[in-house]
Every structure is written in C-alpha cells, then in structure tokens.
C-alpha positions as CSV (number, residue, x, y, z in Angstrom):
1,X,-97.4,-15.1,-12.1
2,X,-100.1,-12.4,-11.8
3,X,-98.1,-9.7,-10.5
4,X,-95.3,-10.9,-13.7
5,X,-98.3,-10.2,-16.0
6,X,-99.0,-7.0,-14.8
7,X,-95.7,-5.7,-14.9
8,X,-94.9,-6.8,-17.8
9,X,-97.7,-6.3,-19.9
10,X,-99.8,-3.7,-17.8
11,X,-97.1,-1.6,-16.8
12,X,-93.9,-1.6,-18.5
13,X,-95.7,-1.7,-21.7
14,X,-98.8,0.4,-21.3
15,X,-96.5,3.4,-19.2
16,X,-96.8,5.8,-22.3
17,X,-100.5,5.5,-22.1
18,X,-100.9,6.5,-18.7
19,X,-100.3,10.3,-19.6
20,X,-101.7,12.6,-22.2
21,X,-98.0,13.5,-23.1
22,X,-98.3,16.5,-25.5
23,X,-101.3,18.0,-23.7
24,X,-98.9,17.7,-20.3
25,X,-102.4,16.3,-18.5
26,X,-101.9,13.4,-15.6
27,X,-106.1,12.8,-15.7
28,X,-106.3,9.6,-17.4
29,X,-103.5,8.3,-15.0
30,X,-105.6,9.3,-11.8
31,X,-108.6,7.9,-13.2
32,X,-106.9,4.1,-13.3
33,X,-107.8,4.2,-9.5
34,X,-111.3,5.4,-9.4
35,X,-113.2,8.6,-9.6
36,X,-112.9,9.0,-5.8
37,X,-108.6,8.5,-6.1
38,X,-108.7,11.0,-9.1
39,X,-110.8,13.7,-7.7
40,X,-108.9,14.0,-4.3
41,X,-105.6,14.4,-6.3
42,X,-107.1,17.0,-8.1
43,X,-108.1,18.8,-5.1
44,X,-104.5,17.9,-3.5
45,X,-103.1,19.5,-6.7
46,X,-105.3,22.6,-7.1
47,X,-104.6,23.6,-3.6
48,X,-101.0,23.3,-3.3
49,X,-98.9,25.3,-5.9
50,X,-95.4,22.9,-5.2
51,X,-97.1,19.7,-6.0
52,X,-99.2,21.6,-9.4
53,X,-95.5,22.5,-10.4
54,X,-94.2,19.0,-9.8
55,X,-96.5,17.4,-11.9
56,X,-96.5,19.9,-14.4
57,X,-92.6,19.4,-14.8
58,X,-92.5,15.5,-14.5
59,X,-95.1,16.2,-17.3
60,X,-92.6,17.9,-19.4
61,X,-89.2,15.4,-18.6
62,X,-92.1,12.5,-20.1
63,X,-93.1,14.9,-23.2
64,X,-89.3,15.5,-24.0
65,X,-88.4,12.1,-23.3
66,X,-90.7,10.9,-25.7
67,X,-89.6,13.7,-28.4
68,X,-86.5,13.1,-28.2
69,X,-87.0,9.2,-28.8
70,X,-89.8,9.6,-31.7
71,X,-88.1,12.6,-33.3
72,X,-84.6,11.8,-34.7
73,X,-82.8,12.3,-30.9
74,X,-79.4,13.5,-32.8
75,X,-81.3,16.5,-35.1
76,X,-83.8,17.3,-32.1
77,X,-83.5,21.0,-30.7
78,X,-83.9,20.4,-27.3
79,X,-84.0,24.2,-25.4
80,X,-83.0,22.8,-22.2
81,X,-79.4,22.7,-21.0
82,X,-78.3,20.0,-18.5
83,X,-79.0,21.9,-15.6
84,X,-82.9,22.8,-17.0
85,X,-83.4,19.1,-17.0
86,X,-81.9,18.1,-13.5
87,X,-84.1,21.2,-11.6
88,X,-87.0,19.9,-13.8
89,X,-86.0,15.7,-12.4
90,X,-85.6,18.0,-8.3
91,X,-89.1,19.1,-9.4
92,X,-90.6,15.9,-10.4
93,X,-89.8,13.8,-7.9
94,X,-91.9,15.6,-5.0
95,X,-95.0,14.4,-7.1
96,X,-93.8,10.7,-7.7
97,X,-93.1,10.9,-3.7
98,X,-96.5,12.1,-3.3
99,X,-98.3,9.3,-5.6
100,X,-96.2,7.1,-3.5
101,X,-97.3,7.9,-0.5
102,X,-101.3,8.4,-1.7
103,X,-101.1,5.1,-3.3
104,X,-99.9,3.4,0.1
105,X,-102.2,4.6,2.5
C-alpha cells in the first residue's frame, strides 16, 4: 500500500515538479535525496562534460515535452526535426543510466 501511495501520488503526479523545466535546472531534483546526494552529483556533473550534456538535453526533451502539451501541440513551432529529438533521447539516456546506477549503490 505504501509503495502504491508513492507512486501514485508522489511520483506519477508530482514528476513535473521535480525539474525547473524552463530554466533547464535538475537542482531541486537532486536535492529530494539530501544535500550530500545533490552535491556529489554536482561534482559528478561539473567534472565530466558527457554526463553535463546529458542532463542538459534530457532537460530540453522535458521542457519541449511540456510546450508542446501546454501550448496548442498542433500550432506549436517545434525547431527540431525527428532526428534532433532521437540524438537528444541517445543523449538523455546516459544521465537517467547514471541516476540509476547512483541511486542503487
């Protein structure tokens, strides 16, 4: 029942909130797990130039995800082709990988 209520209420309904969206910032995500858990991601970021891109671009597919669902998806002009938004997804992915593993060990 506890883990239900989390997911359902905690999670699949409090996702948006997780991210600063337009500012493209994960900080108020890390900071759900501790100041300890946020400031070794920072560090983990700053120092390595693949994982700053991946966040930065999962960042984005989130910010044009929730454009194009707020703003009118038919009359949106969305810059991206296809391709744009599939290298930005092969982008993205490394950093939900990484929170995977961080949050498991």
């Amino acid at each position: 029942m506890i883990y239900s209520f989390a997911k359902i209420k905690g999670i699949d309904r409090q996702y948006h909130l997780y991210f600063d969206w337009p500012g493209r910032k994960a900080n108020r995500f890390y900071s759900l797990f501790g100041d300890e858990f946020k400031k070794d991601i920072e560090k983990d970021i700053k120092s390595n130039e693949a994982l700053r891109n991946s966040v930065n671009d999962f960042l984005e597919i989130g910010f044009i995800r929730n454009e194009l669902v707020h703003k009118n998806f038919a009359t949106y002009p969305l810059d991206k082709t296809a391709k744009d938004i599939y290298n930005l997804y092969k982008s993205a992915i490394q950093f939900v990988d990484y929170l995977k593993k961080r949050l498991s060990s």
